[in-house]
DSSP file (Angstrom, degrees, kcal/mol; ACC not computed):
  #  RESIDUE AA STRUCTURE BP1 BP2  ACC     N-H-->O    O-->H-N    N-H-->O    O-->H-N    TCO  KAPPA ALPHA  PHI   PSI    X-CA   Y-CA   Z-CA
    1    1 A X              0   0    0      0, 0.0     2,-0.4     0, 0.0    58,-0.0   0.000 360.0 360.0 360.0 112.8    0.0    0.0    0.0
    2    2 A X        -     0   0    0      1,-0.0    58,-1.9     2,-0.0     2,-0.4  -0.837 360.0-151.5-101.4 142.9    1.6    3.1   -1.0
    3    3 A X  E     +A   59   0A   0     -2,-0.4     2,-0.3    56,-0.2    56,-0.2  -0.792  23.3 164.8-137.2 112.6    1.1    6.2    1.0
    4    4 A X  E     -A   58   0A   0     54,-2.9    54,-1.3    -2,-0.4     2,-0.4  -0.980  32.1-117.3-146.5 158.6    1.2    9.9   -0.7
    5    5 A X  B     +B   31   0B   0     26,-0.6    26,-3.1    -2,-0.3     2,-0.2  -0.742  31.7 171.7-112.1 121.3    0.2   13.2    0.2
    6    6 A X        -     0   0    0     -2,-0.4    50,-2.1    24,-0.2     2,-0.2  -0.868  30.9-105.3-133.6 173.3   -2.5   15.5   -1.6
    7    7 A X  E     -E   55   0C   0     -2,-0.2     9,-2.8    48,-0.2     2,-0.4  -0.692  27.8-167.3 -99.7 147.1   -4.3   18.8   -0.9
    8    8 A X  E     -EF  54  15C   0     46,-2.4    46,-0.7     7,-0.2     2,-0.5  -0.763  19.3-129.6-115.1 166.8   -7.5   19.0    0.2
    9    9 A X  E     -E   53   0C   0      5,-3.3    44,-0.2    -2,-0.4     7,-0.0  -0.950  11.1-159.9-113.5 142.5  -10.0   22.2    0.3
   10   10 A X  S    S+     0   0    0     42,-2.7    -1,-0.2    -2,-0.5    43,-0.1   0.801  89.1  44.8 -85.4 -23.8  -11.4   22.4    3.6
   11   11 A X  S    S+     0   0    0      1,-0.2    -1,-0.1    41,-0.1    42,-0.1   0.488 116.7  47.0-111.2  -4.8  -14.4   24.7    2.3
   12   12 A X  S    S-     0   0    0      2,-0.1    -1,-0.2    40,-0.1    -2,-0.1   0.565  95.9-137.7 -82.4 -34.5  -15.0   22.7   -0.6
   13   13 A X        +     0   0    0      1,-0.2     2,-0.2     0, 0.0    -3,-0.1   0.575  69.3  93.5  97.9 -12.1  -15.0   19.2    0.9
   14   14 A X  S    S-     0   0    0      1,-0.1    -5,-3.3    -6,-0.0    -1,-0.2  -0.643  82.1 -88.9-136.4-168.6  -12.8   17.8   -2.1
   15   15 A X  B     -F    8   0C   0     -2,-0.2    -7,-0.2    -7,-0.2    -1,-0.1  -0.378  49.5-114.0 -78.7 154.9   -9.2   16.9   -3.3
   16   16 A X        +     0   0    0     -9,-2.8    -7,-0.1    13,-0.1    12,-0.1  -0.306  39.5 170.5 -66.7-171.6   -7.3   20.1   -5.3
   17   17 A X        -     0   0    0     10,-0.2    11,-0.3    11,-0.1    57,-0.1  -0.424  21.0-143.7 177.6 123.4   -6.6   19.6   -9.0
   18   18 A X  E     -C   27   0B   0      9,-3.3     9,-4.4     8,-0.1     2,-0.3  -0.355  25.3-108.8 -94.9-164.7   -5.3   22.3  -11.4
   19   19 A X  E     -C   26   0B   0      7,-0.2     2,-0.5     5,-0.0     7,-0.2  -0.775  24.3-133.2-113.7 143.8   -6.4   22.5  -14.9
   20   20 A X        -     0   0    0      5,-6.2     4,-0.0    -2,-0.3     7,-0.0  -0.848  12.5-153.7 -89.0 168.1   -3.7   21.6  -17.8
   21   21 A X  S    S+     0   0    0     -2,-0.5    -1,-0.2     2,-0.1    -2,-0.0   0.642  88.1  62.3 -82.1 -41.1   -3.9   24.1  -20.1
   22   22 A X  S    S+     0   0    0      1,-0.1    -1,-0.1    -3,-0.1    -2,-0.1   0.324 128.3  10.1 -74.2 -18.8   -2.8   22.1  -23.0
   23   23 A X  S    S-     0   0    0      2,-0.2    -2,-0.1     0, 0.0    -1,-0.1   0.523  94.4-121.0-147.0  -4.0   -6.1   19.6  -22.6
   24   24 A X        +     0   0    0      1,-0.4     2,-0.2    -4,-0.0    -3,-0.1   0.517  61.0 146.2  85.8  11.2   -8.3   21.3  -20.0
   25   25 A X        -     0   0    0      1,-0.1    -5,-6.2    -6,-0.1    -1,-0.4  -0.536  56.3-125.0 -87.4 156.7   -8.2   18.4  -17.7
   26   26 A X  E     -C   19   0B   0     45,-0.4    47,-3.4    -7,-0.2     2,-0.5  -0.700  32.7-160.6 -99.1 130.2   -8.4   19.1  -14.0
   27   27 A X  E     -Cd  18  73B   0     -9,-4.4    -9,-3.3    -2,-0.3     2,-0.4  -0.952   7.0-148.1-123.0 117.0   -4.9   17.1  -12.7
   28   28 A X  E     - d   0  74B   0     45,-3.0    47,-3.0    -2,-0.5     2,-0.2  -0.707  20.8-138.6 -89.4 132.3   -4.7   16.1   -8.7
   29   29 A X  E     - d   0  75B   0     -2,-0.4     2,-0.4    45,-0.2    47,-0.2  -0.525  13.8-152.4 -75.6 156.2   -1.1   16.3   -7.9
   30   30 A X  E     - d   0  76B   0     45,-3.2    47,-3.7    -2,-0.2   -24,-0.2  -0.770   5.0-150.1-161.7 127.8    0.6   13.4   -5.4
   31   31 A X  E     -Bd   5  77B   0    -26,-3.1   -26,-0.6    -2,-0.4    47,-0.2  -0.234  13.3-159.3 -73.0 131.0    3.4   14.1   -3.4
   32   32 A X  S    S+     0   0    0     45,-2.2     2,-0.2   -28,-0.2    46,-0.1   0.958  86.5  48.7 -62.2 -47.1    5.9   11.2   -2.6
   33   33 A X     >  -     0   0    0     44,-0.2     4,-0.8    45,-0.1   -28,-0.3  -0.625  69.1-144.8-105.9 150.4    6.8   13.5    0.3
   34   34 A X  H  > S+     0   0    0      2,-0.2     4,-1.8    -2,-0.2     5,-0.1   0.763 106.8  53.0 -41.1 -63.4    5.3   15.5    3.0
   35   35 A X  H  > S+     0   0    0      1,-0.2     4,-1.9     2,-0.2     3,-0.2   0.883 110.0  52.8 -64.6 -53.3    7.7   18.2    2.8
   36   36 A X  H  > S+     0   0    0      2,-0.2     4,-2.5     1,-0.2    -2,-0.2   0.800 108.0  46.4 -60.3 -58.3    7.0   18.4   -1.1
   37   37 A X  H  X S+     0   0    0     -4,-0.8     4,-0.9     1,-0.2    -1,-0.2   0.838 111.9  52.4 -67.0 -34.8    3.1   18.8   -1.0
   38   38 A X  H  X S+     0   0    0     -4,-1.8     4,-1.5     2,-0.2    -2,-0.2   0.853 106.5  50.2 -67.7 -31.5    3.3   21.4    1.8
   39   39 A X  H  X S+     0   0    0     -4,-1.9     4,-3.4     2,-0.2    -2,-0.2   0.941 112.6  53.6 -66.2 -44.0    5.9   23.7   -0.3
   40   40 A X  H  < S+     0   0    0     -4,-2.5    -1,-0.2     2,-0.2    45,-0.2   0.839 104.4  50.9 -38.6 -44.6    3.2   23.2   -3.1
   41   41 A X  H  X S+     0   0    0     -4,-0.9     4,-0.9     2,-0.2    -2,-0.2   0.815 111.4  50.6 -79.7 -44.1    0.6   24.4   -0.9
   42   42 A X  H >X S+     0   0    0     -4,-1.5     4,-2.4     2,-0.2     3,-1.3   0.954 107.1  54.7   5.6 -87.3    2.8   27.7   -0.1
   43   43 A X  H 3< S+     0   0    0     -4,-3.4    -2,-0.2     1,-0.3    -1,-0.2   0.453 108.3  39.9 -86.1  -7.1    3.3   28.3   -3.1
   44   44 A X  H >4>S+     0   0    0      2,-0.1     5,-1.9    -5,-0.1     3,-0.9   0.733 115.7  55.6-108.0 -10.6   -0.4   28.5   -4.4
   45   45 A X  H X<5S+     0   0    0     -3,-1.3     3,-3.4    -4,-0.9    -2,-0.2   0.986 109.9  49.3 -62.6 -55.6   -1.5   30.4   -1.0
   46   46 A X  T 3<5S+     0   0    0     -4,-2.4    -1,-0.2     1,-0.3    -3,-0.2   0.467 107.1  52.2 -69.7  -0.2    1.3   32.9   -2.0
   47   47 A X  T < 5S-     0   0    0     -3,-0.9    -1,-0.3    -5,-0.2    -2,-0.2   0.429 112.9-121.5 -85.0 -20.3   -0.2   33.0   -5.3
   48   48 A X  T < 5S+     0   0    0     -3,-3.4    -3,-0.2    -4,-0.5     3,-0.2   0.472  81.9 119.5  84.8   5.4   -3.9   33.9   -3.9
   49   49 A X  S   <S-     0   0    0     -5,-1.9    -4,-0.2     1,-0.3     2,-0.1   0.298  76.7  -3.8 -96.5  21.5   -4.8   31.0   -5.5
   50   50 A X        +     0   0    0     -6,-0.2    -1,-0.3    -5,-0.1    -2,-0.2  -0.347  54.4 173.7  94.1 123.4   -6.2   28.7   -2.7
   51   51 A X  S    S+     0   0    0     -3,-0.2    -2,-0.1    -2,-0.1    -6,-0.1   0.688  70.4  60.3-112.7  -3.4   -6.2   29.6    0.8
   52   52 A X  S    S+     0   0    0      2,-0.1   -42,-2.7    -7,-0.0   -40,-0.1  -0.182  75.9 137.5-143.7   2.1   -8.0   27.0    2.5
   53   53 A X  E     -E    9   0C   0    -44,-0.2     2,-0.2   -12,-0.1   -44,-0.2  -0.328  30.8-168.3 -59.1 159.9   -5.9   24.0    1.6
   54   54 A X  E     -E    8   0C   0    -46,-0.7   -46,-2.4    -2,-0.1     2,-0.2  -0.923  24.4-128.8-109.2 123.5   -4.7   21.2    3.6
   55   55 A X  E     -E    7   0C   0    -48,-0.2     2,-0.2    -2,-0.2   -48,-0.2  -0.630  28.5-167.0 -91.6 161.3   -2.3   18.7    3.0
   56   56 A X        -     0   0    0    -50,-2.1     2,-0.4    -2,-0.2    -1,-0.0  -0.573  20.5-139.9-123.1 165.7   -4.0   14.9    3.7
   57   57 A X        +     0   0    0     -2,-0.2     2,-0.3   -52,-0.2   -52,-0.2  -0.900  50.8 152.2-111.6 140.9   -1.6   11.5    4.0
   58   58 A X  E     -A    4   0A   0    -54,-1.3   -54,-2.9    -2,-0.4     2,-0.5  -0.964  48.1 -81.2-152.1 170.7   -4.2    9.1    1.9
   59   59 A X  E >>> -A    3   0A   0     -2,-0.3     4,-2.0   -56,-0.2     3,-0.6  -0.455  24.6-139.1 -65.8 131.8   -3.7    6.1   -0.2
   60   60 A X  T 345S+     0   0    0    -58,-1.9     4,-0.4    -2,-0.5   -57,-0.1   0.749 102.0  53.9 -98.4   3.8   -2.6    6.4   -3.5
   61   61 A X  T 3>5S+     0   0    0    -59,-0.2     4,-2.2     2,-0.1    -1,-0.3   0.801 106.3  59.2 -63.0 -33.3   -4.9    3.6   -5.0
   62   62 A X  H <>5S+     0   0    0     -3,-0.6     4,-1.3     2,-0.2    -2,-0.2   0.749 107.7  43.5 -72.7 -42.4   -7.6    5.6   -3.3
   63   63 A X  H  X5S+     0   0    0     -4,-2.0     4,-3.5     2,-0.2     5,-0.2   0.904 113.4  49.8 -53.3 -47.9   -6.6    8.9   -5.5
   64   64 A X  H  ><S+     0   0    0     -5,-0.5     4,-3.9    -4,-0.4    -2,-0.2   0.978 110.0  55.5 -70.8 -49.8   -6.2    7.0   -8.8
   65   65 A X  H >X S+     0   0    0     -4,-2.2     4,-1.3     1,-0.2     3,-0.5   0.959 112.8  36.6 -20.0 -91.2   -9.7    5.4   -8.1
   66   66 A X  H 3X S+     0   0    0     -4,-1.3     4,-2.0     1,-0.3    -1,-0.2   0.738 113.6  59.3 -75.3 -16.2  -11.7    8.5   -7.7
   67   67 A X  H 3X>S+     0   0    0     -4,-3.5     4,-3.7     2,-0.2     5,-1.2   0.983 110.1  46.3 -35.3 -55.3   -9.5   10.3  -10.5
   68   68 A X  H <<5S+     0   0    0     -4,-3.9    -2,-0.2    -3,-0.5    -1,-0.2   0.817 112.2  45.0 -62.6 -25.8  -10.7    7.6  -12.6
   69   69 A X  H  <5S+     0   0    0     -4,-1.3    -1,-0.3     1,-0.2    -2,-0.2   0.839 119.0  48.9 -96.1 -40.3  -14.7    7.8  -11.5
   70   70 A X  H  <5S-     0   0    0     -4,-2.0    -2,-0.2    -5,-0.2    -1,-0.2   0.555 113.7-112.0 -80.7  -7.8  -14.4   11.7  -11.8
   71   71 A X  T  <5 +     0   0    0     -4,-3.7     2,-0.4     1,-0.3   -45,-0.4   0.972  69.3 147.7 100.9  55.4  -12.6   12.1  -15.5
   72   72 A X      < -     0   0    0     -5,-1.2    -1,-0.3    -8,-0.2   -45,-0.2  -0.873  46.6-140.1 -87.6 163.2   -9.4   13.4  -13.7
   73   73 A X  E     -d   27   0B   0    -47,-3.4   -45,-3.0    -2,-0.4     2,-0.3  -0.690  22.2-156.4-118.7 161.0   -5.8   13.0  -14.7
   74   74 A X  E     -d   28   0B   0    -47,-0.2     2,-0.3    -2,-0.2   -45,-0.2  -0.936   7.1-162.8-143.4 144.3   -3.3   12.3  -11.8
   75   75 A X  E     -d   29   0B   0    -47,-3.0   -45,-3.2    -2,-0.3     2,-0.9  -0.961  17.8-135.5-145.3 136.3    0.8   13.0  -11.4
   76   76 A X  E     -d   30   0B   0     -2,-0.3     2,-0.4   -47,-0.2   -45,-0.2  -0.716  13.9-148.8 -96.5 122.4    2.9   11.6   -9.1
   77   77 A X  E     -d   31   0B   0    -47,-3.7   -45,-2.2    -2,-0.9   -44,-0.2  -0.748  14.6-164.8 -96.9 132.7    5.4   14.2   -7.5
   78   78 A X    >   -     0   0    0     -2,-0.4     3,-1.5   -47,-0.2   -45,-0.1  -0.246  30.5-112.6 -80.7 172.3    8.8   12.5   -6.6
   79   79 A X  T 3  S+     0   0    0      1,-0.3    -2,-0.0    -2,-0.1   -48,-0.0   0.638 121.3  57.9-100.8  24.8   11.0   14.4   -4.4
   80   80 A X  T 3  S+     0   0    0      0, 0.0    -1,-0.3     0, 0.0     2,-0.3  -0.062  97.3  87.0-112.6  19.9   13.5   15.1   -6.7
   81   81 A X    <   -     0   0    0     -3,-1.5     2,-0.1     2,-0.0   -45,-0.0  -0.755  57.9-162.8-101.6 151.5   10.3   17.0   -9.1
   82   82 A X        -     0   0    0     -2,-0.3     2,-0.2     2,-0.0    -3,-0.0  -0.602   6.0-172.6-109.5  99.0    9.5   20.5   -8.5
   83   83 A X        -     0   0    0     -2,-0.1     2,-0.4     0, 0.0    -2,-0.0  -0.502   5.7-158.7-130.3 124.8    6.4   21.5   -9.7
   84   84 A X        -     0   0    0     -2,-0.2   -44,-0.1   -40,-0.0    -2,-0.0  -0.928  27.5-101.0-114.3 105.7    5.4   25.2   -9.7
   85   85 A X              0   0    0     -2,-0.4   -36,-0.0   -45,-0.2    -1,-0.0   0.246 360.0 360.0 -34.8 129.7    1.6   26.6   -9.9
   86   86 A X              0   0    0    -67,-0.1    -1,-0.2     0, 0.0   -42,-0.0   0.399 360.0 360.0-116.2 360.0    0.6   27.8  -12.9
């Protein structure tokens, strides 16, 4: 069982996901690391672009699942990725 870290909205009730731009799908990031999903989370509060995140620990069949049942695309961040909001 592998164990990864994603953002939740507390005022929404559901997982993040940004939008690509390039196909207009909503994509939930998941963090390998802890450390990695919080710097993410920084960095879109400091953007104004969610303030009301949380980072979760969850399962990461349990992501891929409800990706799949909601039309979402999913990426798994390593900790050697750095991925910056766009």
């Amino acid at each position: 069982m592998n164990m990864v870290y994603i953002l939740i909205s507390e005022k929404k009730g559901g997982v993040y996901a940004s939008m690509n731009n390039m196909t207009g799908q909503k994509v939930v990031q998941m963090f390998t690391h802890e450390d990695d999903a919080e710097r993410f989370r920084i960095l879109l509060e400091a953007d104004d672009k969610n303030e009301d995140l949380k980072v979760q620990c969850t399962e990461q069949e349990t992501v891929i699942n409800n990706c799949k049942v909601f039309g979402y695309s999913y990426t798994i961040v390593d900790s050697d990725e750095f991925i910056i909001p766009t």
